[in-house]
LOGUZA-468780 format. One record per residue (C-alpha): residue number from 1; residue in one letter; z negated, x, y negated. Coordinates in steps of 0.25 Angstrom, whole numbers, padded with zeros to 4 digits. Each point is the difference from the previous one (the first is absolute). Example, Ala and Ser with C-alpha at 12.3 -4.5 7.8 and 13.67 -1.06 7.14 Angstrom:
2
R|pos|code|c3|c1|c2
R|1|A|-0031|0049|0018
R|2|S|0002|0006|-0014
***
This chain:
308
R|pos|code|c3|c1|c2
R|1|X|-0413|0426|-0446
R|2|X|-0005|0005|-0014
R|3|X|0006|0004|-0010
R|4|X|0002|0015|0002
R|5|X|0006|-0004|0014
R|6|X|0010|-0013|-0004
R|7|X|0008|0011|-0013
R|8|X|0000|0011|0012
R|9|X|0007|-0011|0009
R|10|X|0009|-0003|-0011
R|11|X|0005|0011|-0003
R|12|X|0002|0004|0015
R|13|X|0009|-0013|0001
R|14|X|0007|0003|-0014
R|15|X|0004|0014|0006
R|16|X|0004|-0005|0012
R|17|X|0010|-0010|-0007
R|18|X|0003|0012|-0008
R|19|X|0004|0007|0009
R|20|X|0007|-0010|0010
R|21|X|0007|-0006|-0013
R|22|X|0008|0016|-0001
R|23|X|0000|0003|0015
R|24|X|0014|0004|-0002
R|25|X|-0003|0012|-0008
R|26|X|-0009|0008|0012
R|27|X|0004|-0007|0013
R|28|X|0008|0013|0004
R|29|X|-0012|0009|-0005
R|30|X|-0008|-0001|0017
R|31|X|-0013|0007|-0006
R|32|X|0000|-0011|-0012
R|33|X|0004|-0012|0008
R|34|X|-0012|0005|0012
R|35|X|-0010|0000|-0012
R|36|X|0006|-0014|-0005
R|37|X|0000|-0005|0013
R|38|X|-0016|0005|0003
R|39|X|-0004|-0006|-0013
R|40|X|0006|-0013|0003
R|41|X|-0008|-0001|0013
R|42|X|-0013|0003|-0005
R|43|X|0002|-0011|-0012
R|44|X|0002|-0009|0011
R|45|X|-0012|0004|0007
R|46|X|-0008|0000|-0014
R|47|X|0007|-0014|-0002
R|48|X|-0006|-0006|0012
R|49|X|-0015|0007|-0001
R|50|X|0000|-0004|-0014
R|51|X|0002|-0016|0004
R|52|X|-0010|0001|0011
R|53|X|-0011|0005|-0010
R|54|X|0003|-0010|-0010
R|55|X|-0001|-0011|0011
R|56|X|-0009|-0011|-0007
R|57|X|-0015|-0001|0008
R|58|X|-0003|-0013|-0009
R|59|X|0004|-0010|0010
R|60|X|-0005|0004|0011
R|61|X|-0014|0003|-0006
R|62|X|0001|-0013|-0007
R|63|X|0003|-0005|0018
R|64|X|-0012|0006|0003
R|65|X|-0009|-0001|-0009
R|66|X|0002|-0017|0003
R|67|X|-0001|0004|0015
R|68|X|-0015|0005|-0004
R|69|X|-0005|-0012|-0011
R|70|X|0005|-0010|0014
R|71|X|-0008|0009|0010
R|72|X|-0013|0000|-0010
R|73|X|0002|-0014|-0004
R|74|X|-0001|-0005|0016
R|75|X|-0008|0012|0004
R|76|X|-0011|-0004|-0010
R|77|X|-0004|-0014|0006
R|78|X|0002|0006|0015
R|79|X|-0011|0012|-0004
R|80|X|-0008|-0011|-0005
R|81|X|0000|-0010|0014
R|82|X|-0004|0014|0009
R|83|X|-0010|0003|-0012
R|84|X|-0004|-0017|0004
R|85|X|0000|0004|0015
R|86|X|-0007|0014|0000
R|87|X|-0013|-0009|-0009
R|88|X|0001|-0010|0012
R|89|X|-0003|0011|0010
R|90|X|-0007|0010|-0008
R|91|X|0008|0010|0002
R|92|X|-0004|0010|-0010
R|93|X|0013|0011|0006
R|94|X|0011|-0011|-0002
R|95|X|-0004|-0002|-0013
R|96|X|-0003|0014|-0005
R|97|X|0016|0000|0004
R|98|X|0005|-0012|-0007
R|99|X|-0010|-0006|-0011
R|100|X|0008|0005|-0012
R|101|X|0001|-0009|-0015
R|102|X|0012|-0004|-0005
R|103|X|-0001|0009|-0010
R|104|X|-0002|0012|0007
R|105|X|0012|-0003|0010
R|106|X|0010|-0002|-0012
R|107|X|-0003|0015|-0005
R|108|X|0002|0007|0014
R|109|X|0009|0009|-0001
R|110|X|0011|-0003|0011
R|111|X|-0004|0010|0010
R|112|X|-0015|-0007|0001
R|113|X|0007|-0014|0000
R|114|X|0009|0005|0010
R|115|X|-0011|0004|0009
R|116|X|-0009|-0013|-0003
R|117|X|0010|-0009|0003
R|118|X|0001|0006|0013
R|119|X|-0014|0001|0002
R|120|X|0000|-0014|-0003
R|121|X|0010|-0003|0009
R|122|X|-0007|0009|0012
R|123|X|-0013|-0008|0001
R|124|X|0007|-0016|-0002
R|125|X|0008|0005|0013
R|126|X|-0013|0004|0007
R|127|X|-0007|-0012|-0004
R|128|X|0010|-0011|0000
R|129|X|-0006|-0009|0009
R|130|X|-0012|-0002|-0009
R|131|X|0008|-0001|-0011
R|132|X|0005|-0014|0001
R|133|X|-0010|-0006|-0008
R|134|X|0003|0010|-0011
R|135|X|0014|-0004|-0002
R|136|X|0005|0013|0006
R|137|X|0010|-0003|0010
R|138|X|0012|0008|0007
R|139|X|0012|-0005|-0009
R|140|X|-0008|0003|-0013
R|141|X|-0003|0015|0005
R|142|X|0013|0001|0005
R|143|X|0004|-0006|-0015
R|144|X|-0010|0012|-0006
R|145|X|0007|0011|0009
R|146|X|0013|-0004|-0005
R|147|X|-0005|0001|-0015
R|148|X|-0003|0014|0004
R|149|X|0011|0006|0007
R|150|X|0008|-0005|-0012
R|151|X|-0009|0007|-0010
R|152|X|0000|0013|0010
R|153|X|0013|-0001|0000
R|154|X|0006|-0002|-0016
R|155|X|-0012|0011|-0001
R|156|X|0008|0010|0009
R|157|X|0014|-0003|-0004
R|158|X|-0004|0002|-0014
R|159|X|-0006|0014|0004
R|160|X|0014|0003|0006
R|161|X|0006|-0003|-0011
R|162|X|-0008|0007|-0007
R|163|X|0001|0013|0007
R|164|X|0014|-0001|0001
R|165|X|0001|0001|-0015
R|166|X|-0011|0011|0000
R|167|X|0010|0007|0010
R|168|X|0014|-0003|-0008
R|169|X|-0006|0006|-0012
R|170|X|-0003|0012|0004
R|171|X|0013|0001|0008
R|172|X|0008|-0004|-0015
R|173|X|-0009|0011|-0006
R|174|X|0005|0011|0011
R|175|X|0014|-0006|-0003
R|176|X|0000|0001|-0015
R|177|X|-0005|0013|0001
R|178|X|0011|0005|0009
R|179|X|0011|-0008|-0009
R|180|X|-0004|0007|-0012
R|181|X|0000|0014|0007
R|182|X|0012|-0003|0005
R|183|X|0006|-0004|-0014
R|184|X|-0006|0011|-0010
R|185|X|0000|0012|0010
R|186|X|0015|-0003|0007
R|187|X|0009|-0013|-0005
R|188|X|-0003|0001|-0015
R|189|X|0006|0016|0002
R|190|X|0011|-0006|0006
R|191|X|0005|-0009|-0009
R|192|X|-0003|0008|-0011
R|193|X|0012|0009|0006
R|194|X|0009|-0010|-0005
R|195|X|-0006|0000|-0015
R|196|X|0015|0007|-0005
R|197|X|0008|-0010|0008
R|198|X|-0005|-0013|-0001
R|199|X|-0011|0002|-0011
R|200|X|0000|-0017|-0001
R|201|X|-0004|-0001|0016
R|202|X|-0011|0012|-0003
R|203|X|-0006|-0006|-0014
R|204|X|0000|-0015|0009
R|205|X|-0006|0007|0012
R|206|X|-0012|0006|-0008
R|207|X|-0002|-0011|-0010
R|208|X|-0004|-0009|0013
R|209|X|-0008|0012|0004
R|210|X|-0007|0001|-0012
R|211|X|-0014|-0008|0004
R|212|X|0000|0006|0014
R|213|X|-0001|0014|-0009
R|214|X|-0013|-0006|-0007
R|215|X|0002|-0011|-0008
R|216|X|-0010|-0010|0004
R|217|X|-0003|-0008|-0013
R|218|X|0006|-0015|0000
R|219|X|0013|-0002|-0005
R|220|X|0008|-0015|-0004
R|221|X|0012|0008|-0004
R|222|X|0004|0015|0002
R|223|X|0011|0007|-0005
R|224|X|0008|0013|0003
R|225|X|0012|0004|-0010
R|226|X|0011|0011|0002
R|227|X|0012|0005|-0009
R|228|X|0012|-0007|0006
R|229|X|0008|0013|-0001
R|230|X|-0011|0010|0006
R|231|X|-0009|-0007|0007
R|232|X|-0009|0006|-0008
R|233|X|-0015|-0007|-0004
R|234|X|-0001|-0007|-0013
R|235|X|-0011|0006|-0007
R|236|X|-0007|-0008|-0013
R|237|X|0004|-0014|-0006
R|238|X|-0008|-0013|0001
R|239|X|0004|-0013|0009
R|240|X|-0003|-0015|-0006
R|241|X|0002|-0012|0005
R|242|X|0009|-0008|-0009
R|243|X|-0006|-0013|-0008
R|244|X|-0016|0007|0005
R|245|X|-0008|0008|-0007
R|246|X|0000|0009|0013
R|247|X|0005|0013|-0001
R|248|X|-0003|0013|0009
R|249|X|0004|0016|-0003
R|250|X|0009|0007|0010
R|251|X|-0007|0013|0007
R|252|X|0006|0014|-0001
R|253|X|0004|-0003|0014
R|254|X|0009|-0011|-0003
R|255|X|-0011|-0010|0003
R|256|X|-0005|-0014|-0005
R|257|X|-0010|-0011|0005
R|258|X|-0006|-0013|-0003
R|259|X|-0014|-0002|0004
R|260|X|0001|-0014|-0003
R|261|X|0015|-0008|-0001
R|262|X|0001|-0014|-0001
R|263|X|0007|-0010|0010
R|264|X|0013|-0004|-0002
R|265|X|0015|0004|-0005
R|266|X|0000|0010|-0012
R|267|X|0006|0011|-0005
R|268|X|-0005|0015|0000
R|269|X|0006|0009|-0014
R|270|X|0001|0014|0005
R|271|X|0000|0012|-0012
R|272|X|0002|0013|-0001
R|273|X|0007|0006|-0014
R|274|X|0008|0009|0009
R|275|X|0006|-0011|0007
R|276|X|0008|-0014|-0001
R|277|X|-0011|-0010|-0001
R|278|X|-0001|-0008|0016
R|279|X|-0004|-0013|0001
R|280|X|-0004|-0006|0013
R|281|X|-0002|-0013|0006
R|282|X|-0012|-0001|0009
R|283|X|-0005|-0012|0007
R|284|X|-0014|0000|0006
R|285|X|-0011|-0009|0008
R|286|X|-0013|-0001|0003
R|287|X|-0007|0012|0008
R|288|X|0014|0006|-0001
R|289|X|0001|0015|-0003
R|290|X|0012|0004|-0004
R|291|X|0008|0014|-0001
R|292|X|0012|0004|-0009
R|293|X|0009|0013|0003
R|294|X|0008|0000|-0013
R|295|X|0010|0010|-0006
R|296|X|0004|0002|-0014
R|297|X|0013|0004|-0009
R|298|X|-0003|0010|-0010
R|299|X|0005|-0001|-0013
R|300|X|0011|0011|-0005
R|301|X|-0005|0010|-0009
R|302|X|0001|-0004|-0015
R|303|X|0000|-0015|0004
R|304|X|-0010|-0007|-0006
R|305|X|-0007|-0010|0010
R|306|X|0000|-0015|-0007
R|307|X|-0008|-0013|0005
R|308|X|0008|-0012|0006
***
């Protein structure tokens, strides 16, 4: 996948924890739990396509690509007995077929080698009993067949493969397509619906939305904060990381992210003068991105905000 499509997929599974982690609050709600229950399907499918067209080629390229340098390096020295046999005779048509250098049969493309090697084949069967003296014999075109039909066949099994990847993608394309219409024109309405209710399962549910709406630059860490008493986004403020000389601003949608974030346990400093100061411990690995839903307590009116 690249990188547009793994921050779709993950914010697709991020909602879909989201949402199974606060069934409780729509399972009686039977046009929400159907849309629920059809986006969950359709991940599923997405799920499979996507491991399908991210199955690696390398190996069997690698299985086929030996299949061929064995077949040229004993079709070579067959080509070169009939080339032997065909000068013995003077046969000007066998050796039209099969005279070729060395040179020119390594930068055949594998259709050409396919077909000569057949060729090749063809006229040793026809003329095997004259060949004897030419070091030709049943077992060792029997030994070249095989060669063959092992390259022929790593050669077509890699083409499957390789169509069948073709084919996933464009079925996962169809799918995310129909995921994300089903979320921004019908799911997304649905939960909003419960914004008064349960504003901390709404903020939580759009938060792991938020790169299937559009956000498609990478991120180590990203970041969504909320009052605690409203729900409310968090607007302005600045996140650091405590002991680094790392520090990010906070959006006027309550947002934060860190391009870059080092491996390992640290601690995130999170300030707004309008609220008590937050600090949150954060552990991170390699290639890991992770994502932080976090509310805040505001400070009383007239209650200065102090540094611990």
């Amino acid at each position: 996948m690249n990188t547009d499509d793994k921050l779709k997929m993950d914010s697709f599974q991020d909602t879909d924890k989201e949402l199974d982690l606060n069934a409780g609050i729509y399972d009686t709600d039977t046009a929400t739990m159907a849309l629920r229950s059809q986006f969950k399907l359709d991940l599923t499918g997405l799920k499979g396509y996507a491991e399908k067209m991210d199955q690696p080629t390398e190996w069997l390229t690698r299985e086929k690509n030996d299949a061929k340098q064995v077949l040229l390096t004993n079709l070579y020295p067959f080509s070169v007995d009939l080339v032997r046999f065909a000068n013995s005779k003077s046969d000007e048509k066998i050796l039209d077929k099969v005279k070729m250098t060395k040179g020119n049969m390594w930068h055949l493309n594998e259709n050409d080698l396919l077909i000569y090697a057949h060729i090749c084949i063809e006229i040793a069967r026809e003329n095997l009993a004259g060949l004897v003296n030419f070091s030709i014999t049943e077992e060792g075109i029997l030994a070249l067949e095989a060669d063959l039909t092992l390259f022929e066949t790593k050669r077509y099994q890699r083409r499957l493969l390789l169509d069948d990847k073709k084919e996933a993608r464009a079925e996962f394309v169809l799918t995310k397509r129909k995921i994300n219409n089903l979320l921004k024109n019908e799911l997304d309405w649905s939960i909003e619906s419960y914004r008064e209710a349960h504003p901390t399962f709404v903020n939580h549910y759009f938060t792991a939305r938020q790169v299937a709406k559009g956000i498609h630059r990478p991120y180590d860490v990203l970041g969504y904060l909320t009052d605690e008493a409203t729900g409310k986004p968090i607007s302005l403020g600045s996140v650091s990381v405590e002991g680094l000389n790392l520090s990010v601003d906070i959006t006027e949608n309550g947002t934060f992210r860190f391009k870059s974030f080092p491996e390992g346990e640290h601690r995130l400093i999170i300030e707004n003068i309008n609220y008590k100061t937050l600090y949150v411990p954060i552990r991170r690995y390699a290639s890991e991105r992770s994502k932080l839903s976090l509310e805040m307590i505001a400070v009383p009116l007239g209650e200065a905000q102090t540094a611990v």
